[in-house]
PASE-502230 format. One record per atom (N, C-alpha, C, CB): residue number from 1; residue in one letter; x, y, z; atom name. Coordinates in pm, 1 decimal. Glycine has a CB too. Layout:
% PASE-502230
  nr rest        x        y        z atom
 NUM    A        X        Y        Z   CA
...
END
This chain:
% PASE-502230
  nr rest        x        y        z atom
   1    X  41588.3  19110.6   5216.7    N
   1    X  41470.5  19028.6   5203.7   CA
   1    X  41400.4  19013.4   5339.3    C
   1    X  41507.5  18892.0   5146.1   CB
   2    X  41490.8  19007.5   5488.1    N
   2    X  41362.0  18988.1   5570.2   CA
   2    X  41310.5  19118.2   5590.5    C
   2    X  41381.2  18916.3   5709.3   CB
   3    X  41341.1  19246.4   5567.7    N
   3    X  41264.9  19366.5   5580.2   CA
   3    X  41142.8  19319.2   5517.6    C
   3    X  41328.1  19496.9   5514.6   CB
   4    X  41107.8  19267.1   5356.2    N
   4    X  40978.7  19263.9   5316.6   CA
   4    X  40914.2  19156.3   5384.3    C
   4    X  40966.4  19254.3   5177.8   CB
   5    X  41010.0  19021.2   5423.4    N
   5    X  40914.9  18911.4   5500.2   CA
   5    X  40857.4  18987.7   5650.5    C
   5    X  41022.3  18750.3   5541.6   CB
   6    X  40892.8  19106.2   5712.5    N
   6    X  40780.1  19138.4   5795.7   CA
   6    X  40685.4  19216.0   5764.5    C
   6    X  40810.9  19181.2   5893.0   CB
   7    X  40714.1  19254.0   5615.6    N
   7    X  40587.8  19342.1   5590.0   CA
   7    X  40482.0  19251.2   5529.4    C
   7    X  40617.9  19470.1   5487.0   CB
   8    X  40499.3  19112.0   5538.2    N
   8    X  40401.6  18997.1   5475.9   CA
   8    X  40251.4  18987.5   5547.5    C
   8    X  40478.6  18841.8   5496.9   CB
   9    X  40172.4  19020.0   5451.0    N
   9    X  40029.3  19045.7   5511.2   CA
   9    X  39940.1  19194.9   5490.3    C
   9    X  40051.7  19028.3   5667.9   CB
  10    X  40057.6  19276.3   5464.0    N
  10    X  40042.4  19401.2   5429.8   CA
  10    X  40003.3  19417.9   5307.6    C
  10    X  40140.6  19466.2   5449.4   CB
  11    X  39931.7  19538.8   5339.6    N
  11    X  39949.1  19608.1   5155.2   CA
  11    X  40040.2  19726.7   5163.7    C
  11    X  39778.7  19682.1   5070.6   CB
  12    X  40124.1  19665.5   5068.6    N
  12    X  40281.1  19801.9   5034.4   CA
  12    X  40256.8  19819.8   4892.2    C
  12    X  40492.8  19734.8   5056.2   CB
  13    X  40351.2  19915.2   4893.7    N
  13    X  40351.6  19964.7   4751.2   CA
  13    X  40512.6  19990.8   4722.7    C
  13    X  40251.2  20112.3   4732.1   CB
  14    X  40504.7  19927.4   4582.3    N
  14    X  40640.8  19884.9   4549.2   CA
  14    X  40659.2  19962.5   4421.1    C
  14    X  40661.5  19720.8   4533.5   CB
  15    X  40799.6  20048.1   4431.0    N
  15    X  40780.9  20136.1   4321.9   CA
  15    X  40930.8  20069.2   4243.4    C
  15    X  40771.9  20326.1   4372.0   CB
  16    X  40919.6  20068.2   4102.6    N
  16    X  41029.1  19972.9   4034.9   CA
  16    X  41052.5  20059.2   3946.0    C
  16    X  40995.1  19824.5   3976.4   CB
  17    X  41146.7  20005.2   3844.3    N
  17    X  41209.4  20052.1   3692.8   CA
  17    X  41114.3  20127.0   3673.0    C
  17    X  41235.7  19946.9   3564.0   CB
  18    X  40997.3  20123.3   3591.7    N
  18    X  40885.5  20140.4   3512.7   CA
  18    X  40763.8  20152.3   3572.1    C
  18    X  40876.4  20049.1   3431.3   CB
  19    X  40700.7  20123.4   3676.4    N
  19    X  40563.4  20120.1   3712.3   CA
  19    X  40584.6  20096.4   3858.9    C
  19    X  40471.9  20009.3   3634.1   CB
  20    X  40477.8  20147.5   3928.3    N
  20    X  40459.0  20136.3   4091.6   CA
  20    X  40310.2  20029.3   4135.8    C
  20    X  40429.7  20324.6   4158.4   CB
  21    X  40321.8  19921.5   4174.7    N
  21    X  40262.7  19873.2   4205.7   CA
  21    X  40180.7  19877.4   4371.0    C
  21    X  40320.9  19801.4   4158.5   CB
  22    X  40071.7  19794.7   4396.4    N
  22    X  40062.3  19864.7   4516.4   CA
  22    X  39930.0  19701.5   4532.7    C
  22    X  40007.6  20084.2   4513.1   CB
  23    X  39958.6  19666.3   4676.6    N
  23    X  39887.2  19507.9   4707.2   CA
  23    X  39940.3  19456.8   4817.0    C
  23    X  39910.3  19390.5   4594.9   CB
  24    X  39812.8  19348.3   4841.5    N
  24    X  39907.4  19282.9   4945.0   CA
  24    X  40015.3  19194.3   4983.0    C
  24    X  39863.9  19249.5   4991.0   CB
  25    X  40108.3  19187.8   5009.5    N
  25    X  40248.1  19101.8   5056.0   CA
  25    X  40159.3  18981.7   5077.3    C
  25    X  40353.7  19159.3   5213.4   CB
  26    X  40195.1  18881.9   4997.4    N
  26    X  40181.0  18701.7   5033.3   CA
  26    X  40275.3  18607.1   4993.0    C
  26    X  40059.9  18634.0   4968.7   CB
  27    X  40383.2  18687.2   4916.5    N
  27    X  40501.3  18561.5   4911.5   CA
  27    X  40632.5  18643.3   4827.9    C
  27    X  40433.7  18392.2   4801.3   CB
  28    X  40743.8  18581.9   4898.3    N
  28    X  40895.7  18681.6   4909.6   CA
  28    X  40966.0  18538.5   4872.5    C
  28    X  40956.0  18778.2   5103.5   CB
  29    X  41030.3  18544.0   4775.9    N
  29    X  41106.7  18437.6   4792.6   CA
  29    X  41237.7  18521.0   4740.2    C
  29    X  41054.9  18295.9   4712.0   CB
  30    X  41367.3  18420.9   4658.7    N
  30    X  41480.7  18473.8   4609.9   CA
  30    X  41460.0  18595.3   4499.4    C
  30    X  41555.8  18359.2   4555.3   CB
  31    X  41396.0  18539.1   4454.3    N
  31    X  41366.4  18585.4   4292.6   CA
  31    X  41279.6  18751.9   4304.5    C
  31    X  41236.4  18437.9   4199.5   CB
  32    X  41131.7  18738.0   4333.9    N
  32    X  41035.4  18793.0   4335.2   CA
  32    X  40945.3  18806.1   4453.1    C
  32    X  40991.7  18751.7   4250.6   CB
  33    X  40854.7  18880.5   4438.2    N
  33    X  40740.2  18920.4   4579.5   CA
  33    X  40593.1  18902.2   4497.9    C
  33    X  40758.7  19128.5   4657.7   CB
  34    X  40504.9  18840.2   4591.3    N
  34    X  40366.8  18819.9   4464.9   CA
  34    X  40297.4  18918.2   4564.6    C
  34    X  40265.2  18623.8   4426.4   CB
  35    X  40218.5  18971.3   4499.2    N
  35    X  40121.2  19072.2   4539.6   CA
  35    X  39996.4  19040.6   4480.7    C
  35    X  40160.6  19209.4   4503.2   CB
  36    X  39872.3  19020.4   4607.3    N
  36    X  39754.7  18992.9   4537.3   CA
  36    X  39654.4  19139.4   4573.7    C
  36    X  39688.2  18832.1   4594.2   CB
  37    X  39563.6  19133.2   4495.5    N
  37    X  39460.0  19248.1   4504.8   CA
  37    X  39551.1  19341.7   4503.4    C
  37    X  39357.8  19258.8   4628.2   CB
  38    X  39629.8  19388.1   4366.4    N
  38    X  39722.0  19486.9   4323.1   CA
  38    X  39669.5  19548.6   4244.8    C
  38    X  39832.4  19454.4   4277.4   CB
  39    X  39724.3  19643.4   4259.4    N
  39    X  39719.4  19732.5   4150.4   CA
  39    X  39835.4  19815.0   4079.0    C
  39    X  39638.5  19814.3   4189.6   CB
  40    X  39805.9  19867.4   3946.9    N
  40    X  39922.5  19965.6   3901.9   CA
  40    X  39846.6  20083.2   3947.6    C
  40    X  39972.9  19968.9   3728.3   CB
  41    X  39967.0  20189.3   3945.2    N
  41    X  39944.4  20283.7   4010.1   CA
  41    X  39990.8  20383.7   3926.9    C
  41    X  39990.0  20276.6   4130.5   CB
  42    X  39910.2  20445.8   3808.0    N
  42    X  39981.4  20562.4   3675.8   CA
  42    X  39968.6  20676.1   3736.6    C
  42    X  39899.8  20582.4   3511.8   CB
  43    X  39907.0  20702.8   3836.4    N
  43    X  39902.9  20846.6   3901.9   CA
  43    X  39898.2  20881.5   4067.9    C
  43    X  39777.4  20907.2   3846.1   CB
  44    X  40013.3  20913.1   4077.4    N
  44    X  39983.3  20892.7   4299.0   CA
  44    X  39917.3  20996.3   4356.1    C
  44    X  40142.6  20900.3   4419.9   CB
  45    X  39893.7  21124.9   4241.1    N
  45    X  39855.7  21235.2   4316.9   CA
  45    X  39941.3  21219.4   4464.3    C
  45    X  39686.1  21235.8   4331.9   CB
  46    X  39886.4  21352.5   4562.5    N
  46    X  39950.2  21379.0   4663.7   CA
  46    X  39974.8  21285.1   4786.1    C
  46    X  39898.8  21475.7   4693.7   CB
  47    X  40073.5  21249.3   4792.0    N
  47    X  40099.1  21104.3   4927.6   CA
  47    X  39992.5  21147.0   5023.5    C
  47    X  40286.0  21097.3   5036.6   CB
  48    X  39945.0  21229.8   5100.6    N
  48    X  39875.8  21249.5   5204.4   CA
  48    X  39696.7  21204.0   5212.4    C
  48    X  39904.9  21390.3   5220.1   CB
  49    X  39719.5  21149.2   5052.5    N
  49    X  39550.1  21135.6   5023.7   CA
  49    X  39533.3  20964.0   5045.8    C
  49    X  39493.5  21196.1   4827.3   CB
  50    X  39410.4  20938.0   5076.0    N
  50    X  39425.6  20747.3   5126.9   CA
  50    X  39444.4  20666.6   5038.7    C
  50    X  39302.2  20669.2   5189.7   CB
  51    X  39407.4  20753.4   4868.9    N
  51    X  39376.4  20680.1   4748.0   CA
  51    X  39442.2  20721.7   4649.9    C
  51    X  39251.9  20679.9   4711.8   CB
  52    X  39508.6  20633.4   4556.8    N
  52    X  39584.5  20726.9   4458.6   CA
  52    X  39519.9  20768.0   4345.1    C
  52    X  39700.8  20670.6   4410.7   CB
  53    X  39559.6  20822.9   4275.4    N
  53    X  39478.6  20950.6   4166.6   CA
  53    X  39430.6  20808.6   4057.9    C
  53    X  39629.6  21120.8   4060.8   CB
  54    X  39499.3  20757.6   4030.1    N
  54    X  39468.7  20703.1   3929.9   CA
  54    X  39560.8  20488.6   3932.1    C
  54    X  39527.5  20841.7   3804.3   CB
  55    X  39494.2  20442.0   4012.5    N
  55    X  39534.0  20273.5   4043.0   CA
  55    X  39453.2  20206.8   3934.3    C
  55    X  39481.8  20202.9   4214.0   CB
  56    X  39513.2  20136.3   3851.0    N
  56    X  39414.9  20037.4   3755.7   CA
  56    X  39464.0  19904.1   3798.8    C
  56    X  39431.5  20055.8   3573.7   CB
  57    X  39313.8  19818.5   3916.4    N
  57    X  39286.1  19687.7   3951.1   CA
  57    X  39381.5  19618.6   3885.6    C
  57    X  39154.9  19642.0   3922.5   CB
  58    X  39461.5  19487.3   3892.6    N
  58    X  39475.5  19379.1   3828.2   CA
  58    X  39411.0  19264.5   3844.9    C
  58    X  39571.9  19356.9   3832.8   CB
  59    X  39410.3  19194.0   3704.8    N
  59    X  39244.3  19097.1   3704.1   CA
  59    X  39359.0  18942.1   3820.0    C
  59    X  39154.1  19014.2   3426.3   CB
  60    X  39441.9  18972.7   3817.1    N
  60    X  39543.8  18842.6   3923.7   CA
  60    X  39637.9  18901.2   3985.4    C
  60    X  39634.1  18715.3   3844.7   CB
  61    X  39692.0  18793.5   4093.9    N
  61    X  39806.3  18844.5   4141.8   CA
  61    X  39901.0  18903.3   4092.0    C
  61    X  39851.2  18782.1   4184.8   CB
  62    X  40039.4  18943.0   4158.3    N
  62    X  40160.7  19024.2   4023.1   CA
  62    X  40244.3  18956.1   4110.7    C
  62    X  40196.7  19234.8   3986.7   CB
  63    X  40345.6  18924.7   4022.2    N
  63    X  40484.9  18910.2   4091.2   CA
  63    X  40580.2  18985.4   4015.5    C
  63    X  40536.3  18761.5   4102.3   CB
  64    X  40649.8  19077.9   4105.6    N
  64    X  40754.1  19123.7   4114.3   CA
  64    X  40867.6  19135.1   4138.4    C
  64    X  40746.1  19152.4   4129.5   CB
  65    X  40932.7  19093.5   3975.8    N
  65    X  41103.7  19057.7   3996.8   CA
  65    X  41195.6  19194.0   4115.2    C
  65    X  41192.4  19070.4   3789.8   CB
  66    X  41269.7  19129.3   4200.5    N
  66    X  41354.3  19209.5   4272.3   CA
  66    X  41408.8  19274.9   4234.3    C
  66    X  41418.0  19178.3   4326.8   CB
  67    X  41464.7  19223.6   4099.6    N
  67    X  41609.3  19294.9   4089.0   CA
  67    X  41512.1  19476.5   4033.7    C
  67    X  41755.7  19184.5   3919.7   CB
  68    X  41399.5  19430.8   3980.6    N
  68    X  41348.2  19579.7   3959.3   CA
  68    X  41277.4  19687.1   4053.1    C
  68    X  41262.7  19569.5   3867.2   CB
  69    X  41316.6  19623.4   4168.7    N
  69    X  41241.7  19674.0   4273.1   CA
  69    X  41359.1  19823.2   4323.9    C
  69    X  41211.5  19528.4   4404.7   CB
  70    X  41245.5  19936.3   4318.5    N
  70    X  41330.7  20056.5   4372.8   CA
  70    X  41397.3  20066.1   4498.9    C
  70    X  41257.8  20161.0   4377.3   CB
  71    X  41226.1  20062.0   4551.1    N
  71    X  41208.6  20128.3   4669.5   CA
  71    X  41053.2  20049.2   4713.6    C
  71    X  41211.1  20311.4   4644.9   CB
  72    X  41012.0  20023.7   4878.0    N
  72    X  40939.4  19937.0   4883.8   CA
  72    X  40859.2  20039.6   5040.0    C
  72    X  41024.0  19769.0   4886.6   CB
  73    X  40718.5  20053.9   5085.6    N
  73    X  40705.7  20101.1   5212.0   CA
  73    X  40554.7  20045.2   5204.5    C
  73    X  40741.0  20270.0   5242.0   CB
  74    X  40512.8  20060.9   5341.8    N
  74    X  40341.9  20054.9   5366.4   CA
  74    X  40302.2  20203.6   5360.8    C
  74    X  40287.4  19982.3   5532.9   CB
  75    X  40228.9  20216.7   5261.7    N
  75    X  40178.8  20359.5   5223.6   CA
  75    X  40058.8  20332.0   5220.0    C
  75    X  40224.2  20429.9   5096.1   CB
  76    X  39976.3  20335.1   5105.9    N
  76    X  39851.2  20279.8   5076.8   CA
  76    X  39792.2  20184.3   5156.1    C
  76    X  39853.8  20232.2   4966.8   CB
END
C-alpha cells in the first residue's frame, strides 16, 4: 500500500480481474483506491502510443477493490 500512496496525485492505470482502469490516484485506504477522471480501458492498442485505442470516460469517480487489483504503474 505505500507504493500506491506515492503514486497519489497521479494518473495510473490499474489493471485487475476483469477490466483495466486508468485515472487519477486521490485516495488508498485498506480496502480500495478511488480514481477520479477514470476511465475503462477495452482496448490499449500499442503501450508506446499516449492514448489508448479505445478508454470509455466514467460519468464519477471508481473505486477499486484491492484484492482485484493485478498489477498497478504510471503509464497513461
Amino acid at each position: 500500500m505505500k507504493d500506491l500512496i506515492s503514486l497519489m496525485g497521479q494518473r495510473i492505470t490499474v489493471w485487475c480481474m476483469n477490466y483495466i482502469y486508468t485515472g487519477k490516484l486521490t485516495e488508498v485506504n485498506a480496502d480500495c483506491i478511488r480514481l477520479e477522471n477514470a476511465a475503462v480501458v477495452y482496448e490499449t492498442g500499442p503501450f508506446n502510443e499516449k492514448e489508448w485505442r479505445d478508454a470509455q470516460a466514467l460519468p464519477n469517480p471508481v473505486y477499486v477493490m484491492l484484492t482485484a487489483v493485478e498489477s498497478y504503474m504510471v503509464l497513461k
